[in-house]
C-alpha positions as CSV (number, residue, x, y, z in Angstrom):
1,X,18.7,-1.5,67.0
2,X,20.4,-1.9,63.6
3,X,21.3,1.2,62.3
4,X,19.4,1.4,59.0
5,X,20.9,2.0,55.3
6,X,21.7,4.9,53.7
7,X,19.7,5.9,51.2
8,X,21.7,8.1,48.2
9,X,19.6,10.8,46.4
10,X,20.9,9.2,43.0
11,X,22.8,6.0,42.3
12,X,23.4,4.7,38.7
13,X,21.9,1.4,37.7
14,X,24.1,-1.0,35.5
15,X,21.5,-4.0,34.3
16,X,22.1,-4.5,30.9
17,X,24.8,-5.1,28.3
18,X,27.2,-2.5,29.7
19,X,30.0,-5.0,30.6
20,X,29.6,-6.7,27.2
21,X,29.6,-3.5,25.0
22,X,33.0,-2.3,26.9
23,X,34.7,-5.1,27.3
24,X,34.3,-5.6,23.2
25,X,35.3,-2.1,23.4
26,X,38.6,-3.4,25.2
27,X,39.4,-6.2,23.4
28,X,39.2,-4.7,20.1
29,X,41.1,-1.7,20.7
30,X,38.4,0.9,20.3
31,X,38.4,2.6,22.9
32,X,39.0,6.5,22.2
33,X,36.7,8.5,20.0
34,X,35.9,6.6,16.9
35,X,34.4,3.3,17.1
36,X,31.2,1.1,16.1
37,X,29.4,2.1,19.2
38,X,29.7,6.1,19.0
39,X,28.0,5.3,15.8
40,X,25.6,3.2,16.9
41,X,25.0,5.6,20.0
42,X,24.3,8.7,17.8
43,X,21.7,6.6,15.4
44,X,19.8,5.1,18.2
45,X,19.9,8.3,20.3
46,X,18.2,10.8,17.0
47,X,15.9,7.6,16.4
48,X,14.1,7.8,20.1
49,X,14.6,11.6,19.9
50,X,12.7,12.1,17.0
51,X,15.4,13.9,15.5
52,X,17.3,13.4,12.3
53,X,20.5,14.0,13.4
54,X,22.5,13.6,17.2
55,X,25.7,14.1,17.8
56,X,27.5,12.9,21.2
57,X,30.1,14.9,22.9
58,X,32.0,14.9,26.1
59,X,29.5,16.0,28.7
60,X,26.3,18.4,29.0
61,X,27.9,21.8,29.1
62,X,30.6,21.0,26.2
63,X,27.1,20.2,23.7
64,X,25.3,23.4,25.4
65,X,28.6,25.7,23.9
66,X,28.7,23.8,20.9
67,X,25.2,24.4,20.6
68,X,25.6,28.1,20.6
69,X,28.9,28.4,18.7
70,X,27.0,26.3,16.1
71,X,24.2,29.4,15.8
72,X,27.2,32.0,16.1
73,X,26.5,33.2,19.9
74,X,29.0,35.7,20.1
75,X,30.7,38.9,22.1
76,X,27.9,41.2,21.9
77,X,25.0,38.7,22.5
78,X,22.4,38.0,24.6
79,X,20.9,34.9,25.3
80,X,17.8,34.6,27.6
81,X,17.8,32.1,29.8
82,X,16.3,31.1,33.1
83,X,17.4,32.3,36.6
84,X,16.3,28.7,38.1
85,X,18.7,26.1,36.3
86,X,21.6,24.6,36.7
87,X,25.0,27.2,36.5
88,X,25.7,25.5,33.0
89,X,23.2,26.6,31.1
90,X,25.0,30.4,31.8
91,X,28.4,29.5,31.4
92,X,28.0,28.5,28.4
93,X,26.5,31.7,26.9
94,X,29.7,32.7,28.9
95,X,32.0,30.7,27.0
96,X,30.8,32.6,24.0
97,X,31.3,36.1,25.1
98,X,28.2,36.6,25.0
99,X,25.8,38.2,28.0
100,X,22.6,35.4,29.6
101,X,19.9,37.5,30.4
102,X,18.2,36.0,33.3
103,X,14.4,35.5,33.4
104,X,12.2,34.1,36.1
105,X,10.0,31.0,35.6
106,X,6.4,29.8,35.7
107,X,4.4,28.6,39.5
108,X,3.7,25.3,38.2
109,X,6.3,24.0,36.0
110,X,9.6,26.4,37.5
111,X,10.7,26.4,34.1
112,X,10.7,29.6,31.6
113,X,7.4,31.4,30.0
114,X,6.8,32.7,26.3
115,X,5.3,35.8,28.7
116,X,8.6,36.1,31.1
117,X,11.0,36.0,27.5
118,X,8.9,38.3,25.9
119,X,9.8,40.9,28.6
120,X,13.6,40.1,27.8
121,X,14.0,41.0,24.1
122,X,16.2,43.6,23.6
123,X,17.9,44.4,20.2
124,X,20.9,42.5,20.8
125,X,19.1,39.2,21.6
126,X,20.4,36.7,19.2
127,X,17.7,33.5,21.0
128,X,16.7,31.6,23.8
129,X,17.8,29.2,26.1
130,X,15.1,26.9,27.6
131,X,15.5,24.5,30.7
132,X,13.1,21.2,31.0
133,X,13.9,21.7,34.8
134,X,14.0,18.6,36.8
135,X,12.4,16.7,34.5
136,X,9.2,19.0,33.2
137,X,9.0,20.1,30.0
138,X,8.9,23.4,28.9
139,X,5.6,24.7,27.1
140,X,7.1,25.0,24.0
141,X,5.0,26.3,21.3
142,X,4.2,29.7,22.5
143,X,7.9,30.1,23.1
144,X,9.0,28.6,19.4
145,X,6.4,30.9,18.0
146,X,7.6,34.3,19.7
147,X,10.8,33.2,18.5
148,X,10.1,32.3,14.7
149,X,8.6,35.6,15.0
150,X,11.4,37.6,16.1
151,X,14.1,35.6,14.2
152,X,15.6,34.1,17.6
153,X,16.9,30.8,18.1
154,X,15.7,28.4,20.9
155,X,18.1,26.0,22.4
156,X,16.5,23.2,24.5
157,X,18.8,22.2,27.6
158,X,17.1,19.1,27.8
159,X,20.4,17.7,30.4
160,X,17.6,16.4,33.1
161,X,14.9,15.1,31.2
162,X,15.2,12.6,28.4
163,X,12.4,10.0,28.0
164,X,9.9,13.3,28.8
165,X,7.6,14.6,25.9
166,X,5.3,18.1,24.7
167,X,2.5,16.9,23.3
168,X,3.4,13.5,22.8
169,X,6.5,15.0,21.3
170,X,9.7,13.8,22.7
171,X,11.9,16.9,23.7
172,X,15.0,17.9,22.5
173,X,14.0,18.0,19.1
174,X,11.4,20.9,18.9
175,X,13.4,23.7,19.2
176,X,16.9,24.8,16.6
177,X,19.1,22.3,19.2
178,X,18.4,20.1,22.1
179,X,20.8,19.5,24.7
180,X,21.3,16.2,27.1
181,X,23.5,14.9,29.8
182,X,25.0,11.6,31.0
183,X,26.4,12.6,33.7
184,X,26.0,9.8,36.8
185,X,22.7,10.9,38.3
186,X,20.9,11.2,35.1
187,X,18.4,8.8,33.3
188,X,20.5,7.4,31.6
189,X,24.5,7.6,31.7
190,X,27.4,7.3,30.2
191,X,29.8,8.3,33.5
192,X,30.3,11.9,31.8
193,X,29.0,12.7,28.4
194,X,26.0,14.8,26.5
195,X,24.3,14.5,23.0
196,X,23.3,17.2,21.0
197,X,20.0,17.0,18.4
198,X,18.8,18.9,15.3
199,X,16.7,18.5,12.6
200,X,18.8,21.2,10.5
201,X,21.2,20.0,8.4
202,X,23.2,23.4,8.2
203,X,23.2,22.9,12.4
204,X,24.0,19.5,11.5
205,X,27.4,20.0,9.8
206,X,28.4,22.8,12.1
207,X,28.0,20.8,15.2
208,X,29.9,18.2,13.4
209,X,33.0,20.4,12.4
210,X,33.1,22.2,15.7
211,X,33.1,19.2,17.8
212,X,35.9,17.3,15.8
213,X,38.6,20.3,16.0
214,X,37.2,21.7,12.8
215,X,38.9,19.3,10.9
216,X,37.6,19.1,7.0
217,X,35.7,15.8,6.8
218,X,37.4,15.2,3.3
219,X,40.9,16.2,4.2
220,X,42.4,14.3,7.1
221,X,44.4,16.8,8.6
222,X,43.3,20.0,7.3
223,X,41.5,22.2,9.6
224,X,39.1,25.0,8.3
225,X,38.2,26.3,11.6
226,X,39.1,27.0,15.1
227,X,37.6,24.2,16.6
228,X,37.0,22.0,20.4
229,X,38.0,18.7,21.3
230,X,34.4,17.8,22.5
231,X,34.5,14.0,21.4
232,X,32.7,11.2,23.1
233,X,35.0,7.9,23.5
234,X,33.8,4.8,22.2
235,X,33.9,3.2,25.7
236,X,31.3,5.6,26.8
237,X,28.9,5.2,23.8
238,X,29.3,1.6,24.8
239,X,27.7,2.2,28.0
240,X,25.7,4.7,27.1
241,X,24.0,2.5,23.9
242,X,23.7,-0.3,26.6
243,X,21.6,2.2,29.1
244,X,19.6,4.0,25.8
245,X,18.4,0.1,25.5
246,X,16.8,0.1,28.7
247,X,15.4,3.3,28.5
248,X,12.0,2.3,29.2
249,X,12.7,0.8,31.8
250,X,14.4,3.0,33.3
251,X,11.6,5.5,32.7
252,X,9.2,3.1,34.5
253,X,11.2,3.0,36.9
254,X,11.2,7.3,37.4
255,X,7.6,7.0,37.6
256,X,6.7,3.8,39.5
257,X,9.2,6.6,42.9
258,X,7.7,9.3,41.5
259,X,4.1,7.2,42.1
260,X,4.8,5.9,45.7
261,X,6.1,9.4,46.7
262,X,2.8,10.7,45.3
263,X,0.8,8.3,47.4
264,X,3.1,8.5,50.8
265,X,3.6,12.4,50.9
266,X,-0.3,13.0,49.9
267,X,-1.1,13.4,53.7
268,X,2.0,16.2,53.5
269,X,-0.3,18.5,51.2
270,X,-0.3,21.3,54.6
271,X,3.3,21.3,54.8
272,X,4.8,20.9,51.3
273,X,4.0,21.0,47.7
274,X,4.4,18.1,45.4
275,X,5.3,18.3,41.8
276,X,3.0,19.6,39.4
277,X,2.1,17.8,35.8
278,X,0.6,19.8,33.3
279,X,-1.7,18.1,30.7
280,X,0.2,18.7,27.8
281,X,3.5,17.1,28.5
282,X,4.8,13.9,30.6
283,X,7.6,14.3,33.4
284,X,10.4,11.8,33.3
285,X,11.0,12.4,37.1
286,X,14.9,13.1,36.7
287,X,14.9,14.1,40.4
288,X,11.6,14.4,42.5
289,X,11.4,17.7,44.3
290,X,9.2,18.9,47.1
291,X,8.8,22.8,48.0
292,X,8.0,23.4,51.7
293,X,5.0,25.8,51.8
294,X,5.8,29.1,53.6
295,X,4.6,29.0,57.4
296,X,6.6,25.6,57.7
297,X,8.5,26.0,61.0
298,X,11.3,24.6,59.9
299,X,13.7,25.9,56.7
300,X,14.9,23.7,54.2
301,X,18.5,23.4,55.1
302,X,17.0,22.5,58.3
303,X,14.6,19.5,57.3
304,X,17.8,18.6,55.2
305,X,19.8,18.2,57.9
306,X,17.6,16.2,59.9
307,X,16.9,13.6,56.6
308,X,20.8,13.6,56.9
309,X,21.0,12.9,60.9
310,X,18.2,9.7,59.5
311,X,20.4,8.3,56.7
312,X,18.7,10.0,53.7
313,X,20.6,12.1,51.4
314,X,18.5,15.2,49.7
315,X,19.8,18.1,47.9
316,X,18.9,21.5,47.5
317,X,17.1,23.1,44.6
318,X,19.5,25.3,42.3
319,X,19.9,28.9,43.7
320,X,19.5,31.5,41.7
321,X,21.7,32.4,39.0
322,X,21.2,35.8,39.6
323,X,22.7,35.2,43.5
324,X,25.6,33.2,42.6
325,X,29.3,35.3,42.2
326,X,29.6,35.0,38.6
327,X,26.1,36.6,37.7
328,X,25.4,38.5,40.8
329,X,23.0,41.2,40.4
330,X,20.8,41.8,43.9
331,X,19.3,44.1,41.8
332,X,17.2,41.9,39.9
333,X,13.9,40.7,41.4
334,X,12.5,37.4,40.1
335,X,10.4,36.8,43.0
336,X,9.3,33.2,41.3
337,X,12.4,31.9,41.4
338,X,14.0,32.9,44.3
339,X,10.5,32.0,46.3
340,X,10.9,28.4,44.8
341,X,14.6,27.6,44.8
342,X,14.5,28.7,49.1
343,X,11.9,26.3,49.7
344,X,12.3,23.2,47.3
345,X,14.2,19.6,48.3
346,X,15.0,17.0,45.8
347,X,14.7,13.9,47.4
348,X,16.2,10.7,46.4
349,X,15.4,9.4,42.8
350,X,16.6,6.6,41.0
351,X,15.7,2.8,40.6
352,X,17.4,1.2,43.2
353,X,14.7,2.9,45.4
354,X,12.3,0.2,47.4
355,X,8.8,0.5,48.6
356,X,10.5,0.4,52.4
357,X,13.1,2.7,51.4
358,X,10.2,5.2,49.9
359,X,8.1,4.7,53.0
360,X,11.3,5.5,55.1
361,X,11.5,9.2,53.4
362,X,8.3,9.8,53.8
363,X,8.1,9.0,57.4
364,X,11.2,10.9,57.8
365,X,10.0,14.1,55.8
366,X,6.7,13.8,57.7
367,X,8.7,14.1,61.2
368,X,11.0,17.1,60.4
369,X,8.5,19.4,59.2
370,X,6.3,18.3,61.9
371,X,8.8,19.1,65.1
C-alpha cells in the first residue's frame, strides 16, 4: 500500500504575477522599502478595504503597536482585549506599557461581546482591542457604540480575516484602526508583513511618522519623534499586490474547503461542533476549526495525534491568554474561553486542498473520535 501524502494545515499558493512583480523588483534595484509597488500595495489594499488610507508595515504585530502608539496607549493603560486570540494582540498593549485586560468571548462567534467589554471598563481604560477570530467577524456596532460613548478607541486585529465583512462592510475599516497579517498561512501573503487602515486623517499621519522612524516628511533627515523601523520592502509589496489581485479567488477558494468540510463532517454533528455563521457578517474561513463536544472519549491532543499518525497536520486552538506565563492569572475565570480553546482543532485550510484530500480528513476525524 502506498503510503499516502501529507496533507499541511496551511500552504501558500503562488498563481499569479508574483515572479513578474519581484523579479522587476530585482532588476530595477527596488528592492528595500521605497518602491512603485509599496505604493501601489497601500492604494489597492485601502481601495478593497474600504478605507481611505492603509499603510504596510513589517508584519502583524509591528502594525498592532503602531496602531496603539498612534492613539497614545501608554504606561498606565488599559486595553481590553480578548482572552481567546493570538499572544500578539497582548504584547502589543505590552509593548506600550500599558496593562491588556482580558475578557472572555461569545458561544457562537469565540470572539469578544459589547456585554463581556462593558464588564471591563475601568477608569483607566483608554479602548478596545477586537479579534475577527479565525476568520469571523466581530459584531461590531454594539461594540463601536459603547465605545463612542465612553470616548474609547476600538482597534480591529483583523490579522486572520481579510476578504470577511459586517454587514456587507468589509472589516478593518469600521473601528479607529484595523489591523492585518501576511504572514505565510494567511489569505493572502507577503512571506512576513501587515497593513494597517484608517479613515482618520490625524491616525493617518501618525501611523505614517511612526512607522518611518519619525522622520519629518518635509525634511529628509530630521526626525521629530522617537520613532520604529516598521517598513515593508518593496519586494514584499510585490508579492503581496500580486496575491491582493487574486483575492477573490483566493476567497473562493476559503469557502469552496470550508463547503466540502461542511458537507463531509455533517454526519460528525454528535461528536463535534462545526463553525458557526451569524447572519450579519460573512466568514473568510482563514483556518476551519472544529470543537469536540464534551463527552467525546477522546481529548483533542489525542485526536491530534492520531490525524498526525494518518498524514494530516492540525493545530490547536489558541490557549488562553490568561494561562500562558506572560499573563498568568489562574485567578480569572472566563469559562467561554477556556471551554472552547480545550476542545477546538483547526484543520487544514488553504487552496491546495482537493475533494480526496477533504474526504481523507473527514474520514480520519470520523475514526479518532469514534475509537
Amino acid at each position: 500500500m502506498p503510503i499516502p501524502h501529507r496533507i499541511p494545515v496551511a500552504r501558500p499558493i503562488f498563481n499569479g504575477n508574483e515572479t513578474k512583480y519581484v523579479q522587476d523588483c530585482l532588476e530595477s534595484g527596488w528592492i528595500s522599502s521605497v518602491g512603485k509597488y509599496v505604493e501601489r500595495f497601500e492604494a489597492e489594499f485601502a481601495r478593497h478595504s474600504a478605507a481611505r488610507h492603509a499603510f504596510s508595515c513589517a508584519n502583524g504585530t509591528c502594525g498592532l503597536h503602531l496602531a496603539l502608539l498612534a492613539l497614545g496607549v501608554g504606561p498606565g493603560d488599559e486595553v481590553i482585549v480578548p482572552s481567546f486570540t493570538y499572544i500578539a494582540s497582548a504584547n502589543a498593549v505590552t509593548y506600550c506599557g500599558a496593562r491588556a485586560i482580558l475578557a472572555d468571548c461569545d458561544r457562537d462567534t469565540w470572539t469578544i461581546s459589547a456585554d463581556e467589554i462593558a464588564t471591563r471598563i475601568t477608569p483607566r481604560t483608554k479602548g478596545v482591542m477586537v479579534v475577527h477570530l479565525y476568520g469571523h467577524p466581530v459584531d461590531m456596532d454594539p461594540i463601536v457604540e459603547l465605545c463612542r460613548a465612553r470616548n474609547l478607541f476600538v482597534v480591529e486585529d483583523a490579522a486572520e480575516a481579510q476578504g470577511a465583512t459586517y454587514k456587507e462592510a468589509p472589516i478593518g475599516a469600521i473601528g479607529d484602526i484595523g489591523v492585518f497579517s501576511f504572514f505565510g498561512n494567511k489569505m493572502i501573503t507577503t512571506g512576513e508583513g501587515g497593513m494597517l487602515t484608517t479613515n482618520r486623517e490625524d491616525l493617518a499621519a501618525r501611523i505614517k511618522l511612526l512607522r518611518n522612524q519619525g522622520v519629518d516628511p518635509k525634511r529628509r533627515y530630521w526626525h521629530t519623534v522617537v520613532g520604529y523601523n516598521y517598513r515593508m520592502t518593496n519586494v514584499q509589496a510585490a508579492i503581496g499586490l500580486a496575491q491582493l489581485e487574486k483575492l477573490e479567488w483566493h476567497l473562493g477558494e476559503r469557502r469552496r474547503v470550508a463547503a466540502s468540510y461542511a458537507q463531509h463532517l455533517g454526519p460528525l454533528g454528535k461528536s463535534i461542533d462545526l463553525p458557526q455563521v451569524k447572519s450579519w457578517g460573512t466568514h473568510c474561513f482563514w483556518m476551519y476549526v472544529v470543537a469536540l463536544k464534551p463527552g467525546v472519549r477522546k481529548n483533542r491532543d489525542e485526536v491530534a495525534a492520531q490525524l498526525a499518525e494518518a498524514g494530516i497536520e492540525t493545530r490547536p486552538a489558541f490557549y488562553p491568554l490568561h494561562h500562558l506565563p506572560p499573563y498568568e492569572d489562574r485567578s480569572l475565570k472566563l469559562p467561554v474561553t477556556e471551554s472552547i480553546a480545550a476542545r477546538a482543532l483547526c484543520l487544514p485550510t488553504h487552496a491546495g486542498l482537493s475533494e480526496p484530500d477533504i474526504e481523507r480528513i473527514a474520514s480520519e476525524l470520523q475514526r479518532a473520535v469514534a475509537t
